[in-house]
Biopython code that builds the backbone (N, CA, C, O; Angstrom):
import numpy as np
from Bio.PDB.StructureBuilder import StructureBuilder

atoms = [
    (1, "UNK", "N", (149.818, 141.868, 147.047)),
    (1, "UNK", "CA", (150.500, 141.824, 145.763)),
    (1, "UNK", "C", (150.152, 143.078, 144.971)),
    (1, "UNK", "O", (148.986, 143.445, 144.824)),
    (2, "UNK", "N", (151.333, 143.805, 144.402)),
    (2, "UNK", "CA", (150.731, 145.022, 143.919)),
    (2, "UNK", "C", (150.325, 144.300, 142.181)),
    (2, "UNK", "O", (150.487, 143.229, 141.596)),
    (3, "UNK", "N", (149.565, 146.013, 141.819)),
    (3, "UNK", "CA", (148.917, 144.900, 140.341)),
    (3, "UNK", "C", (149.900, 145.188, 139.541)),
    (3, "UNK", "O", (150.624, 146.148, 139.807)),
    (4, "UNK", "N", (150.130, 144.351, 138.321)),
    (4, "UNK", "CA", (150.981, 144.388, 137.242)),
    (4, "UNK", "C", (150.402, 145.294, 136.025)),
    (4, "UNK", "O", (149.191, 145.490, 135.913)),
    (5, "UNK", "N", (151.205, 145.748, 135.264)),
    (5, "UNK", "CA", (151.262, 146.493, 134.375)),
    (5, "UNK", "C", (152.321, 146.425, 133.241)),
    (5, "UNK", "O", (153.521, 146.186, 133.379)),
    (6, "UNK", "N", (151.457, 146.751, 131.779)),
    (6, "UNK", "CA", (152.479, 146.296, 130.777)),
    (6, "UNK", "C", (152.777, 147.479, 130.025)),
    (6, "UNK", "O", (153.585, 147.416, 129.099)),
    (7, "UNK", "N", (152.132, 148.689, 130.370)),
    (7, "UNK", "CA", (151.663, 150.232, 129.677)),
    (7, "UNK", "C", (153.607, 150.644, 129.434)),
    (7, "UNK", "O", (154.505, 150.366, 130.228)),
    (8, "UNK", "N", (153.698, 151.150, 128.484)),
    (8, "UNK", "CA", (155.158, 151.983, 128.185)),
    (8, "UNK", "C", (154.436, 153.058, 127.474)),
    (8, "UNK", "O", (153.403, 153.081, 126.804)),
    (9, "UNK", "N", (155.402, 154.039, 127.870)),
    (9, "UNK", "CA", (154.702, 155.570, 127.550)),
    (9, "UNK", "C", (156.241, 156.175, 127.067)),
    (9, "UNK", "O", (157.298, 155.815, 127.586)),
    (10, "UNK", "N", (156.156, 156.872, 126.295)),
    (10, "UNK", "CA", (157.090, 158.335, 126.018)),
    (10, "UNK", "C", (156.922, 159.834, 125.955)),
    (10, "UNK", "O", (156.163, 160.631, 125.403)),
    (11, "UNK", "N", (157.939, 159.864, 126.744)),
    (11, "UNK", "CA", (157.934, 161.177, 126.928)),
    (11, "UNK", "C", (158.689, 161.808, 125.389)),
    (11, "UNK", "O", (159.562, 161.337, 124.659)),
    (12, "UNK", "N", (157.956, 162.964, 125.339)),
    (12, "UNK", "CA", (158.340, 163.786, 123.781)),
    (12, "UNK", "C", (159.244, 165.047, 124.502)),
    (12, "UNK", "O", (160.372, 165.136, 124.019)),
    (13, "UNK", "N", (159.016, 165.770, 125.289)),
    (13, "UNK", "CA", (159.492, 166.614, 126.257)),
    (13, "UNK", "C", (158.465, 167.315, 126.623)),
    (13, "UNK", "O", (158.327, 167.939, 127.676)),
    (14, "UNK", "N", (157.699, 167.206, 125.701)),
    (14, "UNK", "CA", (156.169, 168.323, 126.694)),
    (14, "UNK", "C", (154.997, 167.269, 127.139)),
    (14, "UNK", "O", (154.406, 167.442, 128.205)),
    (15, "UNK", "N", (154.615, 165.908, 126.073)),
    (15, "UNK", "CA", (153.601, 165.278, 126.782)),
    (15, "UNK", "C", (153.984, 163.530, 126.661)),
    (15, "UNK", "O", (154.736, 162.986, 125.852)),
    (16, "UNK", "N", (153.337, 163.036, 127.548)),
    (16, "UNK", "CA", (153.690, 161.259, 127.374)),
    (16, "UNK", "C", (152.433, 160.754, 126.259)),
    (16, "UNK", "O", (151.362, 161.323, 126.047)),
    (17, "UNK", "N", (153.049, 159.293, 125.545)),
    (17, "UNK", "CA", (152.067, 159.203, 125.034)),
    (17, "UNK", "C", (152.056, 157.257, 125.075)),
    (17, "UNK", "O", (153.132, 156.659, 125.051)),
    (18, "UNK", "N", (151.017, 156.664, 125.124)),
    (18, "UNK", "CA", (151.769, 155.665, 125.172)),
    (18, "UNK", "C", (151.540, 154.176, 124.187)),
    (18, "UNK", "O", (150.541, 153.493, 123.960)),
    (19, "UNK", "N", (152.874, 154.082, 123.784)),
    (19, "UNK", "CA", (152.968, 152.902, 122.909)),
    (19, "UNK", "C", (153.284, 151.713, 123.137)),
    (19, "UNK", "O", (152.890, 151.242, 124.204)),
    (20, "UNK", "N", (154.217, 150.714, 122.077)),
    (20, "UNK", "CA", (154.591, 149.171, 122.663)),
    (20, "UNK", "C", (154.088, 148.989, 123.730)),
    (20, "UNK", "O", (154.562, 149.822, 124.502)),
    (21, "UNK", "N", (153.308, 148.294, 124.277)),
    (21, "UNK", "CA", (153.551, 147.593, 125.710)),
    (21, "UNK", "C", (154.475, 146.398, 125.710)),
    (21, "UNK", "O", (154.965, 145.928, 124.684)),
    (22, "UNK", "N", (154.655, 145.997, 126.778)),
    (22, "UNK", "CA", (155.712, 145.125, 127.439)),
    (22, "UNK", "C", (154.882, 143.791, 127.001)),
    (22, "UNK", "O", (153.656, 143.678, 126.987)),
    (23, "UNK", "N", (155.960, 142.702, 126.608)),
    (23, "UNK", "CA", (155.402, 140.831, 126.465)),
    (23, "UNK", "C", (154.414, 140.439, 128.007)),
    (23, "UNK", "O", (153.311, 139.921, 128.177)),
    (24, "UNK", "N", (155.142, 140.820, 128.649)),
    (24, "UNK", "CA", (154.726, 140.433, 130.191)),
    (24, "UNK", "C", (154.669, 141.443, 131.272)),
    (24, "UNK", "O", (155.619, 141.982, 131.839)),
    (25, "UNK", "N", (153.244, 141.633, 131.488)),
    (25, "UNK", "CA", (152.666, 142.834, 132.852)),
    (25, "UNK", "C", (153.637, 142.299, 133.998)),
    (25, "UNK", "O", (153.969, 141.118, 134.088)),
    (26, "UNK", "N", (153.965, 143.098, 134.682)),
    (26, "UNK", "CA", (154.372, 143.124, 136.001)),
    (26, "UNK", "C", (154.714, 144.576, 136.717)),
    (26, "UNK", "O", (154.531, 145.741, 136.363)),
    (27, "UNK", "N", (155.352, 143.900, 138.003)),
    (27, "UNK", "CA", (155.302, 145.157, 138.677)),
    (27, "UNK", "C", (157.111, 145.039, 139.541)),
    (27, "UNK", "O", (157.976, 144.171, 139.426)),
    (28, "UNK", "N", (157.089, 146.142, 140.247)),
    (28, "UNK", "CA", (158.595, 145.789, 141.332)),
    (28, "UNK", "C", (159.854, 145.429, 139.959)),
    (28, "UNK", "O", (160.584, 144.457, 140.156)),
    (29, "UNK", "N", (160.036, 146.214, 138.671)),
    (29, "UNK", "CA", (161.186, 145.630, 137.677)),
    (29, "UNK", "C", (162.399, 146.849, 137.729)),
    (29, "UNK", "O", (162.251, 148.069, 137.805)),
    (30, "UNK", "N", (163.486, 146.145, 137.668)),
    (30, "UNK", "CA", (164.375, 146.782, 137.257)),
    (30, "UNK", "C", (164.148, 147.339, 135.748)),
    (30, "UNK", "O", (163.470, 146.829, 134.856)),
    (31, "UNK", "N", (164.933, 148.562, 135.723)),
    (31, "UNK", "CA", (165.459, 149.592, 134.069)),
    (31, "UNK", "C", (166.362, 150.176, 133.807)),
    (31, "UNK", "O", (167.021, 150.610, 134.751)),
    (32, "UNK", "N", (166.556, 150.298, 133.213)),
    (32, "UNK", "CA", (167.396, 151.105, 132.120)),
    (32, "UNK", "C", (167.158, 151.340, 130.742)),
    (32, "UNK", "O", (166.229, 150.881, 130.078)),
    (33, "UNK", "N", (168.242, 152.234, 130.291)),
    (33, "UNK", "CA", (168.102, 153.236, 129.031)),
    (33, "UNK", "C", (168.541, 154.258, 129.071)),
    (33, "UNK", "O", (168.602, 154.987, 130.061)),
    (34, "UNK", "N", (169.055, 154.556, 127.609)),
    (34, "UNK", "CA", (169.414, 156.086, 127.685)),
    (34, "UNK", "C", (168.537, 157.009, 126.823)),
    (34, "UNK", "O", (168.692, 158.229, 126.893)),
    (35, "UNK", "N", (167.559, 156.419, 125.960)),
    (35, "UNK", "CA", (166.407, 157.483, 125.425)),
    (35, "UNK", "C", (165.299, 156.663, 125.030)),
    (35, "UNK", "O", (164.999, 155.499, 125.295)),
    (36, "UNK", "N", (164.875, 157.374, 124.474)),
    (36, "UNK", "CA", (163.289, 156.641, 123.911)),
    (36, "UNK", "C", (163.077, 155.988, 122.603)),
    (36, "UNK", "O", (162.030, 155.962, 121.958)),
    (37, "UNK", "N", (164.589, 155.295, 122.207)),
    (37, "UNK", "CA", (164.716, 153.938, 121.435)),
    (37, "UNK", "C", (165.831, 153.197, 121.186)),
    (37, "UNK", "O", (166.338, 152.605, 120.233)),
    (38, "UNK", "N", (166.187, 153.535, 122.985)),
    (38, "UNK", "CA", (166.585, 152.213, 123.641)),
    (38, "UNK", "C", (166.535, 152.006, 124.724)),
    (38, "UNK", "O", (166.526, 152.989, 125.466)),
    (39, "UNK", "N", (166.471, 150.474, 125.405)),
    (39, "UNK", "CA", (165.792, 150.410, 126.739)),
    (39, "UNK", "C", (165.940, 149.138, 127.718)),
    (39, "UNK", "O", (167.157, 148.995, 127.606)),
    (40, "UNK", "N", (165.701, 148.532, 128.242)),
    (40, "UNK", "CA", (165.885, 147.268, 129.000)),
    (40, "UNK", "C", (164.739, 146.951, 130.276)),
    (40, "UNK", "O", (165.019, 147.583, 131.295)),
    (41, "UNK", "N", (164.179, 146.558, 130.328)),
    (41, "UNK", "CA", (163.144, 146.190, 131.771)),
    (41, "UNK", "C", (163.780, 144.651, 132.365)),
    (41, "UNK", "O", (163.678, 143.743, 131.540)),
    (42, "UNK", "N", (164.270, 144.362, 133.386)),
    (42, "UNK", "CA", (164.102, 143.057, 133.725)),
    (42, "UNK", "C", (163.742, 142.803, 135.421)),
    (42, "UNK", "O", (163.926, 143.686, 136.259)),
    (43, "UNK", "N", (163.139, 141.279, 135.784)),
    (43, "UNK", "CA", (162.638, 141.044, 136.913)),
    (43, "UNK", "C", (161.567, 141.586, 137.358)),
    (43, "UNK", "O", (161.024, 142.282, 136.500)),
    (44, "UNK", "N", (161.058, 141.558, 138.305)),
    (44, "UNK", "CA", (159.366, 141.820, 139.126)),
    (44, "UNK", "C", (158.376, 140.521, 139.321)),
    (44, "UNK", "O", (158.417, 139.295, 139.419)),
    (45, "UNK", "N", (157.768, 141.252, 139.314)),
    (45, "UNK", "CA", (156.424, 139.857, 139.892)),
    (45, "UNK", "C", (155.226, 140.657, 138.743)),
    (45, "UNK", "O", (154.952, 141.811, 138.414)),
    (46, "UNK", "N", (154.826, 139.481, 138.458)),
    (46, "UNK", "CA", (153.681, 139.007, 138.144)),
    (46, "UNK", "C", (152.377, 138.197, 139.176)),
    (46, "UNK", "O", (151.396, 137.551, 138.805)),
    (47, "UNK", "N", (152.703, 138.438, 140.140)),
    (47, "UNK", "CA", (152.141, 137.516, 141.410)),
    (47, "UNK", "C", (153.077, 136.253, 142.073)),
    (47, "UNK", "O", (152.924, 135.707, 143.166)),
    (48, "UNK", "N", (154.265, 135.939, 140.855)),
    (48, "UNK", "CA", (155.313, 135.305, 141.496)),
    (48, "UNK", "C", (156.538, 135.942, 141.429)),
    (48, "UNK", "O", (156.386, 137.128, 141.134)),
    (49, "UNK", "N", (157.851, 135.578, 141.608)),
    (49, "UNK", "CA", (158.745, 137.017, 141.032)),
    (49, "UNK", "C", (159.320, 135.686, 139.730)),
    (49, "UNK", "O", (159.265, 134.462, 139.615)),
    (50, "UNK", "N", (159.871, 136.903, 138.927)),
    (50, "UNK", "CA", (160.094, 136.083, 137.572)),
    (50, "UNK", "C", (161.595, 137.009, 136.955)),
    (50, "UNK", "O", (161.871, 138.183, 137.200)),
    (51, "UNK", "N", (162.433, 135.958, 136.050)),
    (51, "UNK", "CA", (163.542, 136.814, 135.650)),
    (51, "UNK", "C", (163.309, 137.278, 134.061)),
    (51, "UNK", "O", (164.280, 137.349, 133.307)),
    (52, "UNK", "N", (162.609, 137.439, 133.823)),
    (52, "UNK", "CA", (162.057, 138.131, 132.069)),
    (52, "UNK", "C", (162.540, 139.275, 131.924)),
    (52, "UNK", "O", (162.274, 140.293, 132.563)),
    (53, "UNK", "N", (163.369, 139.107, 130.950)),
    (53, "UNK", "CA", (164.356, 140.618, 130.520)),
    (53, "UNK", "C", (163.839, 140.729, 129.117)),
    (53, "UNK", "O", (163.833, 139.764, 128.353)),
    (54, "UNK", "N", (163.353, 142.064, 128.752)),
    (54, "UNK", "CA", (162.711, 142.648, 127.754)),
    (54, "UNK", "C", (163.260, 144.032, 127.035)),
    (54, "UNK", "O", (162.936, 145.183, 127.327)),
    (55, "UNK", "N", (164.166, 143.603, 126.028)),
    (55, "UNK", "CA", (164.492, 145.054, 125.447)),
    (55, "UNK", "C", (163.932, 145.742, 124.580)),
    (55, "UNK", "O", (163.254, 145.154, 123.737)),
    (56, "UNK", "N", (164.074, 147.402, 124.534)),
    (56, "UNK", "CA", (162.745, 148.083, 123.546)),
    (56, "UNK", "C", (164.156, 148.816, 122.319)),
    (56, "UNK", "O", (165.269, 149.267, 122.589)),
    (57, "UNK", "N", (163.510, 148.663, 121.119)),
    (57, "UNK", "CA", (164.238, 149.067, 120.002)),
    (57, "UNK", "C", (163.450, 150.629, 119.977)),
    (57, "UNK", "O", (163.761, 151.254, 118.963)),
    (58, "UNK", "N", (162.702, 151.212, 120.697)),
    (58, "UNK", "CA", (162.270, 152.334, 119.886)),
    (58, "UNK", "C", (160.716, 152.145, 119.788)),
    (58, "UNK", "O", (159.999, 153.088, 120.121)),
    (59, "UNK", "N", (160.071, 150.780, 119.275)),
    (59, "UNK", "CA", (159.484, 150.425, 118.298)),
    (59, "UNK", "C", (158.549, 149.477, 119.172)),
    (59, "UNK", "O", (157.373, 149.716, 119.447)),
    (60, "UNK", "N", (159.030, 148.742, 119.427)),
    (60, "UNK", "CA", (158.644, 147.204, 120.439)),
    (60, "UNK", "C", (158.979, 146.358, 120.774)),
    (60, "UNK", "O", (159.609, 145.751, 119.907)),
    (61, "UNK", "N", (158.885, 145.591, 122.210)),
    (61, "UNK", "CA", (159.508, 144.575, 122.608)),
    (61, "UNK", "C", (159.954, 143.796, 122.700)),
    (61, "UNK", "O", (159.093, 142.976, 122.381)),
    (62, "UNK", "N", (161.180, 143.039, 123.036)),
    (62, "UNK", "CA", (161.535, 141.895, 122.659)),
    (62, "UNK", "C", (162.319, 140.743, 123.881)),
    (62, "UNK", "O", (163.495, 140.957, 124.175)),
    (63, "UNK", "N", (161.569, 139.549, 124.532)),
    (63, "UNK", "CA", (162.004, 138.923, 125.298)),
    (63, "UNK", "C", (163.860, 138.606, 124.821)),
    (63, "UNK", "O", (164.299, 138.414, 123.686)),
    (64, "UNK", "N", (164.445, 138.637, 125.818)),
    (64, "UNK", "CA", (166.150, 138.316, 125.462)),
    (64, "UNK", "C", (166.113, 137.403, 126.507)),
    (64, "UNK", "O", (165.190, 136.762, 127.009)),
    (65, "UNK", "N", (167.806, 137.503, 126.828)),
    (65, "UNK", "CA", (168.518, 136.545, 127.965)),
    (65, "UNK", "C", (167.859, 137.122, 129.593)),
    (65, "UNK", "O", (168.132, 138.122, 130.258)),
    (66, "UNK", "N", (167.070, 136.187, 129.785)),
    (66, "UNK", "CA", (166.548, 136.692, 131.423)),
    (66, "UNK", "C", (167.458, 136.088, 132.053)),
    (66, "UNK", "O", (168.379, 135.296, 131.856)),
    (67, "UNK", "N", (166.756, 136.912, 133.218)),
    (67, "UNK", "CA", (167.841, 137.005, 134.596)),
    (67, "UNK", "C", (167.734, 135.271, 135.249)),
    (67, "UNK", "O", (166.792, 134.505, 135.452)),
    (68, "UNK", "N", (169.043, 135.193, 135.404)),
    (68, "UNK", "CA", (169.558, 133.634, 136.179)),
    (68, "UNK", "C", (168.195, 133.474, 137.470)),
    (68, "UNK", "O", (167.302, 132.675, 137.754)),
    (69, "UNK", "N", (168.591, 134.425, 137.829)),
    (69, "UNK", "CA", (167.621, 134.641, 139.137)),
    (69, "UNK", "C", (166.340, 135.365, 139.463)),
    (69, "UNK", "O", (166.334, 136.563, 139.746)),
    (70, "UNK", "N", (165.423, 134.733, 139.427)),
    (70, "UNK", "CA", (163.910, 135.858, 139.047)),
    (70, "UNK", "C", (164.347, 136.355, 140.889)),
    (70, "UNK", "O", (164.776, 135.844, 141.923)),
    (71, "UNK", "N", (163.889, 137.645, 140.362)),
    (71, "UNK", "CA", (163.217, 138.774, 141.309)),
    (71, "UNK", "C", (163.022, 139.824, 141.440)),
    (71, "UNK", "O", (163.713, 140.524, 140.700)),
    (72, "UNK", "N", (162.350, 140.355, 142.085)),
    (72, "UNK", "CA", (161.800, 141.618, 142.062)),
    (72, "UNK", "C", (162.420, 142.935, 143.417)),
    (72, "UNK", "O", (163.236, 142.643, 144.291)),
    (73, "UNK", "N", (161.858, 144.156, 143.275)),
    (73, "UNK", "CA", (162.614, 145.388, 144.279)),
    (73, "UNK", "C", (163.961, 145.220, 144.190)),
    (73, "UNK", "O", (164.545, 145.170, 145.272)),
    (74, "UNK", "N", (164.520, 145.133, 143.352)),
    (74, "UNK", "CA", (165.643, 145.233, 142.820)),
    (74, "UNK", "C", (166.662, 146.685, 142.776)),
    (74, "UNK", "O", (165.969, 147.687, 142.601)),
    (75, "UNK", "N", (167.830, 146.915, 142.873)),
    (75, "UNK", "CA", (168.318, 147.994, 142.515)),
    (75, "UNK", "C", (168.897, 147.994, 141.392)),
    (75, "UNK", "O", (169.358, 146.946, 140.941)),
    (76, "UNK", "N", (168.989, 149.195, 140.708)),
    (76, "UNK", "CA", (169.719, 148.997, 139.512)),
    (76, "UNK", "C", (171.083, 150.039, 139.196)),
    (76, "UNK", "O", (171.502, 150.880, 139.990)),
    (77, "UNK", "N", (171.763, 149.695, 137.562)),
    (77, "UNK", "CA", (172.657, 151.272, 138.160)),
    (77, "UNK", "C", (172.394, 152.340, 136.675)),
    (77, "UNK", "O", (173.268, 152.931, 136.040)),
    (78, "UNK", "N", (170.925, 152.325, 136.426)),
    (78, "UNK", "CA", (170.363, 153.214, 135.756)),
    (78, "UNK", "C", (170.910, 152.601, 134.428)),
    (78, "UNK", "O", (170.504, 153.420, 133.603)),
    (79, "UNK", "N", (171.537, 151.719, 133.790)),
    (79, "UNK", "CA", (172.271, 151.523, 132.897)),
    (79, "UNK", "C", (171.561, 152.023, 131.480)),
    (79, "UNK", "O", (170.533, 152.686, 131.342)),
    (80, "UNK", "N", (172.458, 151.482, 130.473)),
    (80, "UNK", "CA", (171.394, 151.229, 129.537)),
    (80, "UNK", "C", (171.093, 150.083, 128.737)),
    (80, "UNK", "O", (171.510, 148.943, 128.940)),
    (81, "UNK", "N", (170.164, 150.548, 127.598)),
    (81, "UNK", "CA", (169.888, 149.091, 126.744)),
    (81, "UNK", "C", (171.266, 147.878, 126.454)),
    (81, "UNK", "O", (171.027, 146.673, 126.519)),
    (82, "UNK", "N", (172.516, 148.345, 126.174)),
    (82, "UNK", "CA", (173.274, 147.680, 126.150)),
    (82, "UNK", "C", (174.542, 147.094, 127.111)),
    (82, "UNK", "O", (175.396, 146.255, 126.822)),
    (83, "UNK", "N", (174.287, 148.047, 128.675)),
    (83, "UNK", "CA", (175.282, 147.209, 129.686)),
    (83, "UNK", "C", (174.465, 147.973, 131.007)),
    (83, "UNK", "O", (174.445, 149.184, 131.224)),
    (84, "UNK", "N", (173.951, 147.139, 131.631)),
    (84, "UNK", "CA", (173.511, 147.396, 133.019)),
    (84, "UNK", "C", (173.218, 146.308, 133.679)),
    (84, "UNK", "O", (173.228, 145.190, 133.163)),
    (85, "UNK", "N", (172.878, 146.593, 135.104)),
    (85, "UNK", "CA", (173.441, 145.881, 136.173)),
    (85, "UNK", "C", (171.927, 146.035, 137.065)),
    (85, "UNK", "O", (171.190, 146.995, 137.288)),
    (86, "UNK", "N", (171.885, 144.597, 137.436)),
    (86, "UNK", "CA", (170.199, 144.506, 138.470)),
    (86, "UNK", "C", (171.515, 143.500, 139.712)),
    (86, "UNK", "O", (172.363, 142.612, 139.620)),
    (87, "UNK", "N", (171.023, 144.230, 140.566)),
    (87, "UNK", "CA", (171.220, 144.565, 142.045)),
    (87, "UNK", "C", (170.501, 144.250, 143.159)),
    (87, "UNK", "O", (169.733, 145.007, 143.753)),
    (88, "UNK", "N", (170.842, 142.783, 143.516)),
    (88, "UNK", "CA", (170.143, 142.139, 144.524)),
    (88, "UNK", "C", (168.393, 141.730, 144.239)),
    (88, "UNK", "O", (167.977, 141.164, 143.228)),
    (89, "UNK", "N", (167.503, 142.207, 145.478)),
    (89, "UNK", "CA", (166.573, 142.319, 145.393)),
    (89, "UNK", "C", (165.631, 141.124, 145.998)),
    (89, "UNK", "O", (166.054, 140.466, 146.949)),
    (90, "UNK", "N", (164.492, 140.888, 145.493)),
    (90, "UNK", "CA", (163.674, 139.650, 146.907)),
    (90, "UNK", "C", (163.302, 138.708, 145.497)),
    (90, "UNK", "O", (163.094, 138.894, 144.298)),
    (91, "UNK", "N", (163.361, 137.665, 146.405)),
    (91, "UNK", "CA", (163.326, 136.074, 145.604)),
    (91, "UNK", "C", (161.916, 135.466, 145.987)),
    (91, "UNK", "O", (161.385, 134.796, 145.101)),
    (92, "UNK", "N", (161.245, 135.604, 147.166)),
    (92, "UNK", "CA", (162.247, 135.520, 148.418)),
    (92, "UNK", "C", (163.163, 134.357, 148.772)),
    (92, "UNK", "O", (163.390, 133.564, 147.858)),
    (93, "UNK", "N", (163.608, 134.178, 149.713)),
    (93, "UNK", "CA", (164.356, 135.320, 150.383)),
    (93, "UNK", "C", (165.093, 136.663, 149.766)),
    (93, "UNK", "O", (165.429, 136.775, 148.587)),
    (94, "UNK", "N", (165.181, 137.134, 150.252)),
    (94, "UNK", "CA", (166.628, 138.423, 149.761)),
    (94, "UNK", "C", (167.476, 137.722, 149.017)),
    (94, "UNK", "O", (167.299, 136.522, 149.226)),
    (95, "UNK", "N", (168.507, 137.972, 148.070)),
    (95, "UNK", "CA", (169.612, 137.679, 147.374)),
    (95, "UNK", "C", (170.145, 138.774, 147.266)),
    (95, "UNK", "O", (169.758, 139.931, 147.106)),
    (96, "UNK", "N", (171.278, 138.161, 147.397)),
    (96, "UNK", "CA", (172.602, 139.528, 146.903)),
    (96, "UNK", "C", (173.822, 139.354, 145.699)),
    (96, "UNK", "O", (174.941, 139.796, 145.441)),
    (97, "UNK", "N", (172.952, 138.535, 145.228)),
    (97, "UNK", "CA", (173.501, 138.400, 143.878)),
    (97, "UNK", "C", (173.171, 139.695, 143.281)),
    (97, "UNK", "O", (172.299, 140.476, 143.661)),
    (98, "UNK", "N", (174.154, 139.851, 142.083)),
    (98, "UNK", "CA", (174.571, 141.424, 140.711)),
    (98, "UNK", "C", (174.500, 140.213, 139.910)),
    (98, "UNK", "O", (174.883, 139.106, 140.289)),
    (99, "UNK", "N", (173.919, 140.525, 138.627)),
    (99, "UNK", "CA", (173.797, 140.390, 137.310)),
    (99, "UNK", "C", (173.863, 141.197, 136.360)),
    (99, "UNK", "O", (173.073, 142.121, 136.166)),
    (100, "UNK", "N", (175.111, 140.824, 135.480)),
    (100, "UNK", "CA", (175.319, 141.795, 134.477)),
    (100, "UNK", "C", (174.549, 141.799, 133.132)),
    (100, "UNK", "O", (174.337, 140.613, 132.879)),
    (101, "UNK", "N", (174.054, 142.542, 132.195)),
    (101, "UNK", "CA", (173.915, 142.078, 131.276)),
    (101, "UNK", "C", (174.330, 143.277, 130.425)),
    (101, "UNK", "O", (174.330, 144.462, 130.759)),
    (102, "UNK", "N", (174.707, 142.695, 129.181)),
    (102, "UNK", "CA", (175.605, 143.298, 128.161)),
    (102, "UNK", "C", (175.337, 142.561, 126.668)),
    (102, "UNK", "O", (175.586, 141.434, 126.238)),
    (103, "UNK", "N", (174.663, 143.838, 126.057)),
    (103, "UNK", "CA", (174.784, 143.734, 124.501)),
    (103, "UNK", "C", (176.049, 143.748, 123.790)),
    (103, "UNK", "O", (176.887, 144.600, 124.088)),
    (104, "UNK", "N", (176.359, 142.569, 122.534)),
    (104, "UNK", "CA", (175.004, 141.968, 122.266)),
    (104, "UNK", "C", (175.133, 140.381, 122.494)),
    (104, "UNK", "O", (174.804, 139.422, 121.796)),
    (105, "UNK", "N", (175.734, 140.490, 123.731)),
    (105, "UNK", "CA", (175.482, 138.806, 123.861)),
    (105, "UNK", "C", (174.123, 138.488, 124.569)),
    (105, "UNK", "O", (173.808, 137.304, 124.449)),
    (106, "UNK", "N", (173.217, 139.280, 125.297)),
    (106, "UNK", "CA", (172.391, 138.999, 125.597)),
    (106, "UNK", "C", (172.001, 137.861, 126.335)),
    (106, "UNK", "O", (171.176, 137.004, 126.019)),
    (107, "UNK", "N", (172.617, 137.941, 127.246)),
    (107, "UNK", "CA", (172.286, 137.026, 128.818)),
    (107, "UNK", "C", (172.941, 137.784, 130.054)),
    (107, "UNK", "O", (173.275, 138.956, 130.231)),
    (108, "UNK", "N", (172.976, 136.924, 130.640)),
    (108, "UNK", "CA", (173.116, 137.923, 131.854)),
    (108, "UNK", "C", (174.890, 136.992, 132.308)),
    (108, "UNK", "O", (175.237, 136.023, 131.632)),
    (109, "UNK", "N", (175.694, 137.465, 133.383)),
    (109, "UNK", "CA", (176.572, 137.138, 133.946)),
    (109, "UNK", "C", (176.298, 137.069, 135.469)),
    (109, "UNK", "O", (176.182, 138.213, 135.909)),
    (110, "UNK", "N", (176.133, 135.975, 136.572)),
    (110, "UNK", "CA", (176.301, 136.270, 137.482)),
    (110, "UNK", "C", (177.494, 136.613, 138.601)),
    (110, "UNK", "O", (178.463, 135.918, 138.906)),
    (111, "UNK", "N", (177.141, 137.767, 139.048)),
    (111, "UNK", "CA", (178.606, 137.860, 140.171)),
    (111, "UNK", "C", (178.355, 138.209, 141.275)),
    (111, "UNK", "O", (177.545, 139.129, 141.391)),
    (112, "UNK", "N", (178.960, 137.602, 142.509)),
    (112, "UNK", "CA", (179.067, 138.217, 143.983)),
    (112, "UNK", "C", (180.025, 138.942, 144.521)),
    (112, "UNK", "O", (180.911, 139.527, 143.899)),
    (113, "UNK", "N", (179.825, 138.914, 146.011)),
    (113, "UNK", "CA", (180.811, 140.064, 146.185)),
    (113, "UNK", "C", (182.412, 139.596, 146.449)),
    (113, "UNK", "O", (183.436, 140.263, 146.591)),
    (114, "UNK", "N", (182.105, 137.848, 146.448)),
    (114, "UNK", "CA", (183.325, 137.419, 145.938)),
    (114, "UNK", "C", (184.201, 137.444, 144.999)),
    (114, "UNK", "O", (185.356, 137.024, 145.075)),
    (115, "UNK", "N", (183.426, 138.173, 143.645)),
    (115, "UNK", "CA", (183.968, 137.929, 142.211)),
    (115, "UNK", "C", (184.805, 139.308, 142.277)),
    (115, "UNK", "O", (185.716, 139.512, 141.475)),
    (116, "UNK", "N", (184.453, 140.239, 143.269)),
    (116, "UNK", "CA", (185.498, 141.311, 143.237)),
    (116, "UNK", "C", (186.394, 141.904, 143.885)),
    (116, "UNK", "O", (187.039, 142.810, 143.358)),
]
sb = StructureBuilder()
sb.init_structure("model")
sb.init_model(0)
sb.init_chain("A")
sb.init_seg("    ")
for serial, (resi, resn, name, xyz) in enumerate(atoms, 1):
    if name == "N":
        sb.init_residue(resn, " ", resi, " ")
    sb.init_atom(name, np.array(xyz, "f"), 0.0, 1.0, " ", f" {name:<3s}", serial, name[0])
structure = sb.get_structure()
């Protein structure tokens, strides 16, 4: 089991520094964002895999709509704080479920590769 971690850092452009940490350490999570005050973390393990979606204002964290489906090694499609997409990943088993999530309704949508 790798170890978990709750550390968030920013980059300024020359050095990191680091602030907010995350509600819940883990490891193996999907992200997104497009700068350094706004943001999204969801899924990983904590020693189990879990669906905890956590968005950052800038400032500090805030549990939202987690994922239908906890898990972790996930792909993502870089999104950001307000529409991105976690991409399969281990349950276990594997799943190949996509989950959308989109501000500001704040939950997630599930879809397969039937839905398209």
């Amino acid at each position: 089991t790798p170890p978990s971690y709750d550390i968030t850092e920013s980059l300024n452009g020359t050095s990191w520094t680091e602030v907010a940490d995350l509600n819940t350490a883990r490891s193996a999570v999907g992200a997104g964002g497009a700068d350094n005050t706004s943001g999204i973390v969801f899924g990983g393990t904590t020693g189990s895999y879990t669906g905890v979606t956590e968005s950052w204002n800038g400032t500090a964290w805030t549990e939202v709509g987690d994922l239908t489906t906890a898990r972790g090694y996930v792909a993502t499609n870089n999104g950001t704080k307000s529409s991105a997409l976690c991409i399969a990943g281990n349950t276990p088993p594997y799943t190949a479920a996509t989950e959308e999530w989109t501000e500001p309704i704040t939950a997630t949508v599930t879809f397969d590769a039937t839905d398209v």
